[in-house]
Backbone of each chain as ProteinMPNN parsed JSONL, in Angstrom:
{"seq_chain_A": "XXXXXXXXXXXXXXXXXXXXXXXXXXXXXXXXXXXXXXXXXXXXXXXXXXXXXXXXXXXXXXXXXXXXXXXXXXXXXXXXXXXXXXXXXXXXXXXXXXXXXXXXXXXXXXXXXXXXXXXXXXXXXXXXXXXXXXXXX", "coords_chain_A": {"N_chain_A": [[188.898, 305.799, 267.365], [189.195, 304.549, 270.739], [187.063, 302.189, 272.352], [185.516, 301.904, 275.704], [183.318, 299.725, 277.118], [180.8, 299.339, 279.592], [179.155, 296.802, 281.89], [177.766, 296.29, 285.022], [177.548, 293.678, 285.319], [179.087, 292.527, 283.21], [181.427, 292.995, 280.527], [181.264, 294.343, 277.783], [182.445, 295.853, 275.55], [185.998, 296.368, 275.302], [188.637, 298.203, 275.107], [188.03, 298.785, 272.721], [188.184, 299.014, 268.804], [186.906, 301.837, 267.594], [184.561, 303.95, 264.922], [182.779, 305.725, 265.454], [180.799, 306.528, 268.465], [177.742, 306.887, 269.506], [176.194, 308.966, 272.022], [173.654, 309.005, 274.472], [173.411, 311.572, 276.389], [172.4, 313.018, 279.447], [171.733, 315.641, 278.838], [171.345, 315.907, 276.47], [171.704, 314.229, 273.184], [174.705, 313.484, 271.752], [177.986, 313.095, 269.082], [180.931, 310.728, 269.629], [183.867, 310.697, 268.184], [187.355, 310.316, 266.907], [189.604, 312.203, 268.673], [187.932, 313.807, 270.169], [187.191, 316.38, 272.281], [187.438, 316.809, 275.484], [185.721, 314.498, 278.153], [182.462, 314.826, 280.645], [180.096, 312.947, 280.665], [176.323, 312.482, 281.987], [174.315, 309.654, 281.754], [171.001, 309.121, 280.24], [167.948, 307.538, 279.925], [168.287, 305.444, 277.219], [169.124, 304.925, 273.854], [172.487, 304.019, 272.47], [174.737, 304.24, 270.132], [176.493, 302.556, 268.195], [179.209, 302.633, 265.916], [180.879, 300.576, 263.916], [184.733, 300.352, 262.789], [184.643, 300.454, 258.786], [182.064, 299.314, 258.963], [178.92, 299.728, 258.819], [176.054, 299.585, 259.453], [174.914, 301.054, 262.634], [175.688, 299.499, 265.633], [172.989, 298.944, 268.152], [172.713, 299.691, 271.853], [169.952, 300.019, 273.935], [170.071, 301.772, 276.518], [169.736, 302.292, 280.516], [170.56, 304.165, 281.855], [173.71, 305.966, 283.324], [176.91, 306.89, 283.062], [179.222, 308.613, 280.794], [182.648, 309.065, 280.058], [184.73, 310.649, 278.125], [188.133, 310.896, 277.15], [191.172, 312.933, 276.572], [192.763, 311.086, 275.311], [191.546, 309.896, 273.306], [190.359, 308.395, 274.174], [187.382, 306.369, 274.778], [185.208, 305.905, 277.858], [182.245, 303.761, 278.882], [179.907, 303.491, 281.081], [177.343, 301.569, 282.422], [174.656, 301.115, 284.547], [172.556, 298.907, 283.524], [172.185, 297.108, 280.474], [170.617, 296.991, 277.268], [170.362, 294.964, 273.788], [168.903, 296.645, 271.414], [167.235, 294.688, 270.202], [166.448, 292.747, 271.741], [164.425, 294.025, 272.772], [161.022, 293.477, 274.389], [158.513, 294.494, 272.183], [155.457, 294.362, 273.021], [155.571, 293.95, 275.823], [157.268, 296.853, 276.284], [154.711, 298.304, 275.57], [152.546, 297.124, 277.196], [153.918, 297.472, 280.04], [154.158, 300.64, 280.106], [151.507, 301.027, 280.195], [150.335, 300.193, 282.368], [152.089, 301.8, 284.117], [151.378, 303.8, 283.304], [148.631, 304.23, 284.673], [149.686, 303.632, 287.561], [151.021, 305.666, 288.054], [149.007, 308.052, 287.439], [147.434, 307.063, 289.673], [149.073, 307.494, 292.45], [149.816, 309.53, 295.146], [150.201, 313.068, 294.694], [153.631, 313.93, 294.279], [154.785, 312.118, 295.78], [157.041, 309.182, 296.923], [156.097, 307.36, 295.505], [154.863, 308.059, 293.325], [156.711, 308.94, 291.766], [158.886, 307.051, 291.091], [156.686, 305.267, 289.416], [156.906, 307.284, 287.531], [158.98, 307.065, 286.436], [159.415, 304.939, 285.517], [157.566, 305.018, 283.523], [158.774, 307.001, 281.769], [160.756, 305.389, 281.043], [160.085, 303.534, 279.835], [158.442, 304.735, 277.844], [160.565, 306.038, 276.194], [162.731, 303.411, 275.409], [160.177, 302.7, 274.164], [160.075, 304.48, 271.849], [162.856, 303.847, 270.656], [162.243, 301.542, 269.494], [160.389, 301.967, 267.65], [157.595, 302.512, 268.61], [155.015, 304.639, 269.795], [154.581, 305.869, 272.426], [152.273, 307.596, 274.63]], "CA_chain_A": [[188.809, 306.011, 268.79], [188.845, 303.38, 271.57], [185.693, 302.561, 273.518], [185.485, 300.997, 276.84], [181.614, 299.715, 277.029], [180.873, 298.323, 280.407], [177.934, 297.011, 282.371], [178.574, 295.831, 286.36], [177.929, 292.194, 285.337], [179.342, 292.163, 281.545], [182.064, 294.258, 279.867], [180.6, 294.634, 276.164], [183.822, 296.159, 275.182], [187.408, 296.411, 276.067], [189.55, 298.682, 273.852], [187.658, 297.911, 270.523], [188.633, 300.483, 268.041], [185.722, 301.936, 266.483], [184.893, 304.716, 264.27], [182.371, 306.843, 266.381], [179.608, 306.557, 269.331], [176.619, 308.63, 269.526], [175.588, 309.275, 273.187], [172.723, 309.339, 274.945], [173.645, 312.514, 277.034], [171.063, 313.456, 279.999], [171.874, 316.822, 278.456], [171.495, 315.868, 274.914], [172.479, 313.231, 272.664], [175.878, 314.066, 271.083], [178.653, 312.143, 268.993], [181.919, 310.942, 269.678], [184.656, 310.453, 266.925], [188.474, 310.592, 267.884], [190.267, 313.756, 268.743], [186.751, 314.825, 270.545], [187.27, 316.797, 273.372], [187.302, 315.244, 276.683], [183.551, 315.42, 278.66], [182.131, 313.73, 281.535], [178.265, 313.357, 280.511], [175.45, 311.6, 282.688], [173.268, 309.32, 280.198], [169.877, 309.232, 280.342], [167.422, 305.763, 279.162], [168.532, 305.809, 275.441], [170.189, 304.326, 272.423], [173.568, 304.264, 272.606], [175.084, 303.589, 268.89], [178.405, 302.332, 267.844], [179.53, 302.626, 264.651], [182.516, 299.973, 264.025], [185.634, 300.753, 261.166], [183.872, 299.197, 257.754], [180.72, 298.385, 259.103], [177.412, 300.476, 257.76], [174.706, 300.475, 260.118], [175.696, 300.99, 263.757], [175.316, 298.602, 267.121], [172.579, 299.567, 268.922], [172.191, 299.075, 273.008], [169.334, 300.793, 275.047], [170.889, 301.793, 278.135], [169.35, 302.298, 281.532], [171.494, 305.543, 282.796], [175.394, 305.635, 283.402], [177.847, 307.875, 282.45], [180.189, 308.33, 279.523], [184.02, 309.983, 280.046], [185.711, 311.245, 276.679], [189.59, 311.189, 277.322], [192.077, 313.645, 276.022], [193.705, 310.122, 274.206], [190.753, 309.222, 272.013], [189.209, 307.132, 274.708], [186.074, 306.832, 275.966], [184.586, 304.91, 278.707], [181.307, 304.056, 279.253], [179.388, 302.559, 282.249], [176.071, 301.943, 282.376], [174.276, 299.936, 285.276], [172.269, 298.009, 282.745], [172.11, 297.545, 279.068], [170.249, 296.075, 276.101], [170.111, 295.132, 272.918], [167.348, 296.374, 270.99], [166.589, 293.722, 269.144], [165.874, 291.541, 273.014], [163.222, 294.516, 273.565], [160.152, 292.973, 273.217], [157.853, 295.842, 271.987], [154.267, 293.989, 273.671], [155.849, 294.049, 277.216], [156.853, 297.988, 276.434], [153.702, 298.792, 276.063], [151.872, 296.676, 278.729], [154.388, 298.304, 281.237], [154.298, 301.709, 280.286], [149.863, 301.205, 280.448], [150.703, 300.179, 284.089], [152.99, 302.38, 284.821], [150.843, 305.604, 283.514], [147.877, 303.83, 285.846], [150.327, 303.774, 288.857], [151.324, 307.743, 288.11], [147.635, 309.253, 287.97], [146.94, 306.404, 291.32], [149.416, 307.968, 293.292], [149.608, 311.042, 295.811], [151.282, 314.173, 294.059], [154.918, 314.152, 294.801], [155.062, 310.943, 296.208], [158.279, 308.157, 295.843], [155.062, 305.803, 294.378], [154.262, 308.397, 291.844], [157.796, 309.299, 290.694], [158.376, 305.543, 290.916], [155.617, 305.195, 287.747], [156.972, 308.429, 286.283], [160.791, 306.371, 285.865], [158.769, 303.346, 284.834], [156.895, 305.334, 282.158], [159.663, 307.813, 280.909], [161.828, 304.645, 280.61], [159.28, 302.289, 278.681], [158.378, 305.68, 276.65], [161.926, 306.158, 275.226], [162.387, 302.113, 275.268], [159.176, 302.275, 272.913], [161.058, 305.481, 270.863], [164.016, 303.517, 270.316], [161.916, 300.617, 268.512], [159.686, 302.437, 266.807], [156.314, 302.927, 269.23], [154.748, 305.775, 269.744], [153.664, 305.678, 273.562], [151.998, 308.6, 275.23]], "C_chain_A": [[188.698, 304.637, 269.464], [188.087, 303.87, 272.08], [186.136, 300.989, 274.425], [183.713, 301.096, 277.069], [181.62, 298.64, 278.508], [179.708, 298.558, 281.488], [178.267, 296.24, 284.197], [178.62, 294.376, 286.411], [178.184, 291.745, 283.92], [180.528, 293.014, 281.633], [181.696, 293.664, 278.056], [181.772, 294.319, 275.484], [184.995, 296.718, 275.475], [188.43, 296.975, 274.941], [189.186, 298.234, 272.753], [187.819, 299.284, 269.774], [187.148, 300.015, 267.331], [185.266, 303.474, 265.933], [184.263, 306.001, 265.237], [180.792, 306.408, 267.245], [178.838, 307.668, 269.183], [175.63, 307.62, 271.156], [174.504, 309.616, 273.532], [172.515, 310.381, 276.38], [172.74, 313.247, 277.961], [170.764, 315.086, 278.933], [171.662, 317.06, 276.995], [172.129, 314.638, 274.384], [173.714, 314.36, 271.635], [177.281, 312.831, 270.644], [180.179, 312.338, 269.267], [183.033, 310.861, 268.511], [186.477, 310.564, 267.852], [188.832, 311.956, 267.828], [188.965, 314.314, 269.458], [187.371, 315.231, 271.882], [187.041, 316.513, 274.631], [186.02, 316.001, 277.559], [183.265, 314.671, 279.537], [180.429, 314.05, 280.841], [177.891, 312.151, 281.474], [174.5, 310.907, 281.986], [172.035, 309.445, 280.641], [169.766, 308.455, 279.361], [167.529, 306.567, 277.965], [168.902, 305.264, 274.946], [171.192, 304.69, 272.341], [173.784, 303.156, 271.281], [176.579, 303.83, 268.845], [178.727, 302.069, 266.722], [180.838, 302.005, 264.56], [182.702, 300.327, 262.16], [184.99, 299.927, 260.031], [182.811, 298.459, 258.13], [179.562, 299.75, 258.861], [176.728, 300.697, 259.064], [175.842, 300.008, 261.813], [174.795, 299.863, 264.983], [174.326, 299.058, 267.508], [172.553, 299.207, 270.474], [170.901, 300.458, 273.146], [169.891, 300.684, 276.073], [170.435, 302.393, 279.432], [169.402, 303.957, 282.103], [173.517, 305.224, 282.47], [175.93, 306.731, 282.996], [179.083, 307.865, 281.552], [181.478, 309.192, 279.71], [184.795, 309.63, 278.903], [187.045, 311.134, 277.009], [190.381, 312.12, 276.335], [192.574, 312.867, 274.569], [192.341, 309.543, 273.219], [190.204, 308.079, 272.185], [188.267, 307.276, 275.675], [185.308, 305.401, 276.881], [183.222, 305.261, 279.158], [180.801, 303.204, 280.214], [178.303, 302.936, 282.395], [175.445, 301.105, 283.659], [173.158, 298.991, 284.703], [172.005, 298.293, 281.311], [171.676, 296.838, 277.956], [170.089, 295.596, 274.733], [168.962, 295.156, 272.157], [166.475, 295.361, 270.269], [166.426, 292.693, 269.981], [164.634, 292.435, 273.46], [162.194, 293.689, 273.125], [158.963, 293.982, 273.865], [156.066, 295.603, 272.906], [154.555, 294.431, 275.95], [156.225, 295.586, 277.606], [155.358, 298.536, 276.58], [152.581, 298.772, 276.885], [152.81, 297.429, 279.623], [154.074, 299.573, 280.883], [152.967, 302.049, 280.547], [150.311, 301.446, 282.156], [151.006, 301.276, 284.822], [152.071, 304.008, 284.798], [149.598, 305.335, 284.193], [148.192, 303.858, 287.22], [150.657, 305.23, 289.097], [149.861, 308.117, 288.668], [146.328, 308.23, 289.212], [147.375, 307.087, 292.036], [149.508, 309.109, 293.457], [150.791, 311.632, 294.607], [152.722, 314.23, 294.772], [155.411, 313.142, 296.115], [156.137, 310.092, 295.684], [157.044, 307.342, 295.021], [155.367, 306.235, 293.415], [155.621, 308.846, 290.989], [158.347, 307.971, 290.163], [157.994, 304.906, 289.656], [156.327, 306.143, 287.187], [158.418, 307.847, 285.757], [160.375, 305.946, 285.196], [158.145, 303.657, 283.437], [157.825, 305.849, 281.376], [160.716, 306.854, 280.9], [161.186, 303.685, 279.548], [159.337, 303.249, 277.034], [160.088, 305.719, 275.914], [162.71, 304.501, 274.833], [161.55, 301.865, 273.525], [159.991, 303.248, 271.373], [162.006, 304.345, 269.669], [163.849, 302.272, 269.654], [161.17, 300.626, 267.831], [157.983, 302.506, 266.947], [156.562, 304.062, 269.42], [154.09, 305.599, 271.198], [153.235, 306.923, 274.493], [151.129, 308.646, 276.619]], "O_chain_A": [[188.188, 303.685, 268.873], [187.909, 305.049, 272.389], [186.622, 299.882, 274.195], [183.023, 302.111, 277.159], [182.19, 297.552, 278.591], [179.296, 299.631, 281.929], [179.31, 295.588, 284.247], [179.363, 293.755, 287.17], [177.622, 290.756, 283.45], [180.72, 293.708, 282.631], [182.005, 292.614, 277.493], [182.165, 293.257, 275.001], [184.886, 297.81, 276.033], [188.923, 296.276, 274.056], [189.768, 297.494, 271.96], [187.575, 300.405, 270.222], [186.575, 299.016, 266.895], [185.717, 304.344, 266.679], [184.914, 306.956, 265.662], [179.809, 306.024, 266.611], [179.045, 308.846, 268.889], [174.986, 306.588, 271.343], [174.096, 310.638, 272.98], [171.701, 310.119, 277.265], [172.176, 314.198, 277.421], [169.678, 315.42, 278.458], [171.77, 318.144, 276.42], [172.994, 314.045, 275.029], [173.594, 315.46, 271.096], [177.63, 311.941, 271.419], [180.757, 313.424, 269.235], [182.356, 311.226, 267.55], [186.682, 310.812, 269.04], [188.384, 312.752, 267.002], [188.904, 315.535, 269.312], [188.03, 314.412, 272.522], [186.128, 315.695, 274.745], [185.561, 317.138, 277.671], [183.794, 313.567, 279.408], [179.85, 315.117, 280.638], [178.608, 311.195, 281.768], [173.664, 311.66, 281.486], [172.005, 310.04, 281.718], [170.501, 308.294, 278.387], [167.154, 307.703, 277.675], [169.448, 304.481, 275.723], [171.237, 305.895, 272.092], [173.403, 301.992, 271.166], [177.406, 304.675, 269.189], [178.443, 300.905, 266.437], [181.842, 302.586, 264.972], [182.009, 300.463, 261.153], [184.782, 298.736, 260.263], [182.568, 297.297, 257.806], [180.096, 300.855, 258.767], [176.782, 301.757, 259.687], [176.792, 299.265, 262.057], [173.594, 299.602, 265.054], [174.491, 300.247, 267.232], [172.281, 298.006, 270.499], [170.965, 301.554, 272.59], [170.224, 299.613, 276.582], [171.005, 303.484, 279.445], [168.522, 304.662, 282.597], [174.19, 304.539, 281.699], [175.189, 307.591, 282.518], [179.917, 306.975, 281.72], [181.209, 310.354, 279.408], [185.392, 308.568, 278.723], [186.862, 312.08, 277.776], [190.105, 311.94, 275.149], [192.747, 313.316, 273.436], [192.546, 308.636, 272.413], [189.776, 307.191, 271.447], [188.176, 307.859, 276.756], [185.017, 304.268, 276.499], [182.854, 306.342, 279.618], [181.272, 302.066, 280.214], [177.953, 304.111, 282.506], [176.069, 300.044, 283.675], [172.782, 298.171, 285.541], [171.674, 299.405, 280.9], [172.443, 295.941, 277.607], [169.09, 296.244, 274.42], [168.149, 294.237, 272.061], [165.297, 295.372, 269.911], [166.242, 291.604, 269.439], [163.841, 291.985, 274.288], [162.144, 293.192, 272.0], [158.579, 294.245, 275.005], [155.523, 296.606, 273.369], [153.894, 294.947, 276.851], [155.878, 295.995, 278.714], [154.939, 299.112, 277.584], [151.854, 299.692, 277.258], [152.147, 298.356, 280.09], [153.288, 299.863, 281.785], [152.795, 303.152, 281.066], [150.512, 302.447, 282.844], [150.453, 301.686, 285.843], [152.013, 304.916, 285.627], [149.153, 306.44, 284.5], [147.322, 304.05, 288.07], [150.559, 305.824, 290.171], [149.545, 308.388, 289.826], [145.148, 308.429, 289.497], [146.516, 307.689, 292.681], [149.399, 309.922, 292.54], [151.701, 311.098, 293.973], [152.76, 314.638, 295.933], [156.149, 313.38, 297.07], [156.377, 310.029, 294.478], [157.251, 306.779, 293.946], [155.951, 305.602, 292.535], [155.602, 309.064, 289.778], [158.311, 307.736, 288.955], [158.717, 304.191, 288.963], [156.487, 305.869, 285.998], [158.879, 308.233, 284.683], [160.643, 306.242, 284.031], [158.147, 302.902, 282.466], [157.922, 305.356, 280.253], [161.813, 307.389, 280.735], [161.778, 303.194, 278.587], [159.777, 302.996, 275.912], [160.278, 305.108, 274.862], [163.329, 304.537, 273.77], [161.874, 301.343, 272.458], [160.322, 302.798, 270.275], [161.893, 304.139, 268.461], [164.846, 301.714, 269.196], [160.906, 299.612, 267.186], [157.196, 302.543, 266.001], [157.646, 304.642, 269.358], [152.949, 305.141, 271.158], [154.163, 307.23, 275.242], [150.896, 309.723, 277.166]]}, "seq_chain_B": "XXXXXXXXXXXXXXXXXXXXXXXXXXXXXXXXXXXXXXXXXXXXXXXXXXXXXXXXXXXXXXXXXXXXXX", "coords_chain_B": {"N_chain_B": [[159.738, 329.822, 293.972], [160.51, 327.437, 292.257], [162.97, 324.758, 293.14], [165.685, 323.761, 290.697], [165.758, 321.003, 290.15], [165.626, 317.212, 289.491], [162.487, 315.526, 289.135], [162.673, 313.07, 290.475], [164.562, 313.833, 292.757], [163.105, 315.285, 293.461], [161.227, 314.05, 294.965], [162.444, 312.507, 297.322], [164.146, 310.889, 296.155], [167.248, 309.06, 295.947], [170.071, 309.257, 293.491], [170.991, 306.725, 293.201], [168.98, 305.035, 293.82], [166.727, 306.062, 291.794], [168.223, 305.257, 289.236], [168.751, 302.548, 289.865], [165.905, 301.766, 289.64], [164.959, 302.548, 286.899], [166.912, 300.587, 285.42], [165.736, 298.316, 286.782], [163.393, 298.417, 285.028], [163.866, 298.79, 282.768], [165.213, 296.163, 282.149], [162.692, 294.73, 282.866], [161.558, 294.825, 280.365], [162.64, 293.426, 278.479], [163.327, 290.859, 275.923], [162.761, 286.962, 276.384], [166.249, 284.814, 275.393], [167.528, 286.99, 276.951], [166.253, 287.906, 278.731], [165.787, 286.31, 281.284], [167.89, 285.753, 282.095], [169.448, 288.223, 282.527], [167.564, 288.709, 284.598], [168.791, 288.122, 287.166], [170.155, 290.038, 287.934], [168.608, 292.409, 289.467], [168.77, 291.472, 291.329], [170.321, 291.474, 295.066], [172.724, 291.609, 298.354], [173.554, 291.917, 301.419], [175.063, 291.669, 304.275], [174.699, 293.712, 307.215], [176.12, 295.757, 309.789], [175.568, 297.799, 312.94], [178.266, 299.185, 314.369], [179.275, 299.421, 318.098], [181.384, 301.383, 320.445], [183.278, 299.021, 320.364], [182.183, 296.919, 319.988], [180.484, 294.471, 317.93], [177.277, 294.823, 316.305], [174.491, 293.562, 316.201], [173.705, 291.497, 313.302], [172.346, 292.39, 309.863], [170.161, 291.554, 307.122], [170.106, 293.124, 304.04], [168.332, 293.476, 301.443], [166.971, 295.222, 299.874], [167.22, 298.314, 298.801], [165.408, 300.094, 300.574], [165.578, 298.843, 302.897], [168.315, 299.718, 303.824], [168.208, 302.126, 304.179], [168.415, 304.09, 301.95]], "CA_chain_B": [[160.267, 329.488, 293.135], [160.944, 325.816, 292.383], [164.275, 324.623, 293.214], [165.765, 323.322, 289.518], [166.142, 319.728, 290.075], [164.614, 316.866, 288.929], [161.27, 314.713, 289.864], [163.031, 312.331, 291.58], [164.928, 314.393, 293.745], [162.056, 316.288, 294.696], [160.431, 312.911, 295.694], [163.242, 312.211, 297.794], [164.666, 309.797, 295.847], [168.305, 309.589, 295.282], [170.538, 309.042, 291.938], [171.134, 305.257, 293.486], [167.116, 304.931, 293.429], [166.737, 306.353, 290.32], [169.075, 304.398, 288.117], [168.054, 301.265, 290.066], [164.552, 301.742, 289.037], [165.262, 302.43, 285.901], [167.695, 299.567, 285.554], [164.323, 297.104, 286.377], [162.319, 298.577, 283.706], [164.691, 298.12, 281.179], [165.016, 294.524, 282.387], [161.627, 293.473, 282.85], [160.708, 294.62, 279.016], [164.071, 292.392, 277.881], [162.618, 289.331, 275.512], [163.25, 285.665, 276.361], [166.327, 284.816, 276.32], [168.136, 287.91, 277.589], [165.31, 288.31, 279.949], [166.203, 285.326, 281.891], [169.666, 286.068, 282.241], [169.268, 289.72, 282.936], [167.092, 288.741, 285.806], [169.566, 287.924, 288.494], [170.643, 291.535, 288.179], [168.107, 293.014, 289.633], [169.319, 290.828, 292.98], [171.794, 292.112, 295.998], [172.087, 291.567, 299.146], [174.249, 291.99, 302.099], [174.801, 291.766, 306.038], [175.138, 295.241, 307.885], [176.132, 295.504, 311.384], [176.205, 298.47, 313.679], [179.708, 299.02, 315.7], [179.16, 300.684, 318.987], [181.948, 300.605, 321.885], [184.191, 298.417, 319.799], [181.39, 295.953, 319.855], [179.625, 294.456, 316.318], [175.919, 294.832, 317.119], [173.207, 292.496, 315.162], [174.017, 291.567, 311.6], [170.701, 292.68, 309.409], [170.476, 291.2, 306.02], [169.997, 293.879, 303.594], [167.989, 292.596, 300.259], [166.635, 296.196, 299.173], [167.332, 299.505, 299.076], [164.888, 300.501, 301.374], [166.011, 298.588, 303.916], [169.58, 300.116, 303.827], [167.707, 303.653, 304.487], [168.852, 304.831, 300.649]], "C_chain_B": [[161.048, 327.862, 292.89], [162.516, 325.422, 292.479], [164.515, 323.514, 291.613], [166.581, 322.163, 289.615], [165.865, 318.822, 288.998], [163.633, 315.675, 289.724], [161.962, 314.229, 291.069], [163.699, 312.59, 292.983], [163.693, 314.811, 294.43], [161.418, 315.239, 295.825], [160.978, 312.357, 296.962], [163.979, 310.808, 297.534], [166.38, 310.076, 295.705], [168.676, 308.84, 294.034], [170.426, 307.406, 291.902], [169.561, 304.566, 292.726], [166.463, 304.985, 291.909], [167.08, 305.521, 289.562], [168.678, 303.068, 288.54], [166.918, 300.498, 289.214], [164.307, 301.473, 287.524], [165.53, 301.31, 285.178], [166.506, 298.092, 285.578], [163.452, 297.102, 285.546], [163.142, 298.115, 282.642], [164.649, 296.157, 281.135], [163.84, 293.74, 282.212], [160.697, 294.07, 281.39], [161.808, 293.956, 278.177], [162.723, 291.169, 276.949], [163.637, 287.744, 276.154], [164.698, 285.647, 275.302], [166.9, 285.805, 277.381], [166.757, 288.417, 278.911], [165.623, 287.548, 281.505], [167.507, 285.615, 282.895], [170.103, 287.258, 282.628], [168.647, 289.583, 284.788], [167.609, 288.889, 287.366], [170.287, 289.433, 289.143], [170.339, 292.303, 288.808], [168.431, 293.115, 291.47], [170.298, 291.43, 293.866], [171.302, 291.678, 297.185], [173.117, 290.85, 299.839], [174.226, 291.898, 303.616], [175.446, 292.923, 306.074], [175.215, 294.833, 309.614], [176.715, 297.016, 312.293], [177.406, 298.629, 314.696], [179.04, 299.966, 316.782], [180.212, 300.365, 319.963], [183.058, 299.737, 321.292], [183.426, 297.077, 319.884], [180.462, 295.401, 318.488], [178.172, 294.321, 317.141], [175.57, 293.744, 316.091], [173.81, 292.192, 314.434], [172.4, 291.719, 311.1], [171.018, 292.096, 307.48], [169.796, 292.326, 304.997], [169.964, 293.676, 301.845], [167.132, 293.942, 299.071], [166.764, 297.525, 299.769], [166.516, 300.314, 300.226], [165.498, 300.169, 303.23], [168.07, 298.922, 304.496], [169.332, 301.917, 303.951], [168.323, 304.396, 303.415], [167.313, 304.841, 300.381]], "O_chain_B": [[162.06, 327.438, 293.448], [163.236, 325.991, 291.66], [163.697, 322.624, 291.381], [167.772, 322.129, 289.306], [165.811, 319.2, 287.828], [164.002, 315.06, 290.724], [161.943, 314.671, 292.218], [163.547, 311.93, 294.011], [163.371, 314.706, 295.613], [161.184, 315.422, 297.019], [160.205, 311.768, 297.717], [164.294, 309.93, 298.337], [166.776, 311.197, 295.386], [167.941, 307.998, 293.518], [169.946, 306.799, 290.945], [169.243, 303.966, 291.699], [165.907, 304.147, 291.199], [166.168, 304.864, 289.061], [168.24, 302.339, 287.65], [166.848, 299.458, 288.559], [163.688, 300.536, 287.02], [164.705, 300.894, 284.365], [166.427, 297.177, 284.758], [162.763, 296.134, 285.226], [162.992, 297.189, 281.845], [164.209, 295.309, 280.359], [163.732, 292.624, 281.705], [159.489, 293.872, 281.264], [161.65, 294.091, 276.963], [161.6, 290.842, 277.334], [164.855, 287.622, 276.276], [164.552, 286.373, 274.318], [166.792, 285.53, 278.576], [166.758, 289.309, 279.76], [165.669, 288.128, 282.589], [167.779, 285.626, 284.096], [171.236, 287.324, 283.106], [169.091, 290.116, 285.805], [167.126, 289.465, 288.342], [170.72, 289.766, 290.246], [171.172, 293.158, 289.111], [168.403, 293.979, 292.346], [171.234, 291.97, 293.275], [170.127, 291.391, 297.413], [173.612, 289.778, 299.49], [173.129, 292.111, 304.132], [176.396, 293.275, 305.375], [174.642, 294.013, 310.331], [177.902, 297.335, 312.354], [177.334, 298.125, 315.817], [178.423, 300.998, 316.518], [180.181, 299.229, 320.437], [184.033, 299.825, 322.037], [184.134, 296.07, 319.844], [179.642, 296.236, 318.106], [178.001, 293.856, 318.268], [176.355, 293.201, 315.313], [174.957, 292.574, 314.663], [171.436, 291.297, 311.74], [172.044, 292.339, 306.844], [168.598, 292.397, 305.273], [170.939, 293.681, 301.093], [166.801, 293.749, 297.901], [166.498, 297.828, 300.932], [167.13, 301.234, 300.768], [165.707, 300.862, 304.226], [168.743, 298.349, 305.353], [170.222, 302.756, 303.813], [168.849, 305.444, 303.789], [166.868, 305.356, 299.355]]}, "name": "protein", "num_of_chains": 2, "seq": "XXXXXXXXXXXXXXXXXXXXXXXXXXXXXXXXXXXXXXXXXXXXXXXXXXXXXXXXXXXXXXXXXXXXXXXXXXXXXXXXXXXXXXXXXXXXXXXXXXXXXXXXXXXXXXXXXXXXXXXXXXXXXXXXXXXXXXXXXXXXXXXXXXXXXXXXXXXXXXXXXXXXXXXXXXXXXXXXXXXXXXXXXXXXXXXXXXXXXXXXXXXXXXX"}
């Protein structure tokens, strides 16, 4: 399959043939391979893995949000508005933010922008921490 | 019966907001140096100008979402 990997101030990748992505699907994670059926999904903060032809363990990014479109031709494009590699997280600064962030939630009014605000900030550190092997609750 | 959104909507945030937000968390747990270099990302920032009459009104410099009434 071709993948198009692209961030608004990078492009990752540009037609790189590779064997199969696995999506971070608001709706579910789910993989691609070629011949998959064509899909618009919305991502949700996650691990987005790329498995290249003859290579073993796969790419990883964490990715912000964005959305992923499958094509009919066995190409998929993805766009994320930011994206990282896990191996630049650094796991001390997850879990100082996500303290913060669940201190800024049970500060602010109920159903407030503050408190949803903290609830991004946490349910993005929390799956952040997931995706390097914390456990943050 | 709750309308079947999610948080952020309810908060009145929109998708822009959202993913923004998002978008700075991921960034500001980046390590040195992709942290650095990531940073500038977080940046924008534009002139707006009401037309009225066939006239440009003000220019307003527009450095965060808030101030662009998103």
């Amino acid at each position: 399959m071709t993948l198009n990997f692209n961030l608004p101030h990078e492009t990752i990748y540009s037609e790189a043939k590779v064997s199969q992505v696995i999506v971070p699907g608001a709706a579910g994670e789910y993989g691609v391979t070629a011949d998959h059926v064509p899909l618009v999904a919305q991502l949700k903060a996650g691990v987005l893995q790329i498995f290249h032809e003859d290579a073993g363990e796969p790419e990883k990014y964490f990715v912000a949000g964005g959305f992923s479109l499958t094509h009919a031709n066995s190409v998929t494009d993805i766009s994320c508005p930011e994206a990282v590699k896990l191996d630049d997280i650094d796991s001390s600064a997850v879990s100082s933010n996500f303290e913060s962030a669940k201190n800024a939630y049970t500060s602010a009014e109920d159903g407030s922008a503050a408190q949803a605000e903290a609830q991004i900030d946490m349910e993005v550190n929390r799956a952040m921490g997931t995706a390097i092997g914390l456990n943050l609750n | 019966m709750a309308t079947p959104t999610t948080f952020w909507r309810l908060a009145g945030m929109s998708y822009v907001q959202y993913v923004t937000r998002a978008s700075s968390a991921v960034r500001n747990a980046a390590k040195e140096p992709a942290k650095s270099k990531l940073a500038a990302n977080s940046k924008f920032s534009y002139n707006a100008s009401v037309w009225e009459g066939g006239v440009q009104g003000k220019k307003v410099e527009i450095d965060v979402l808030s101030k662009a009434g998103i």
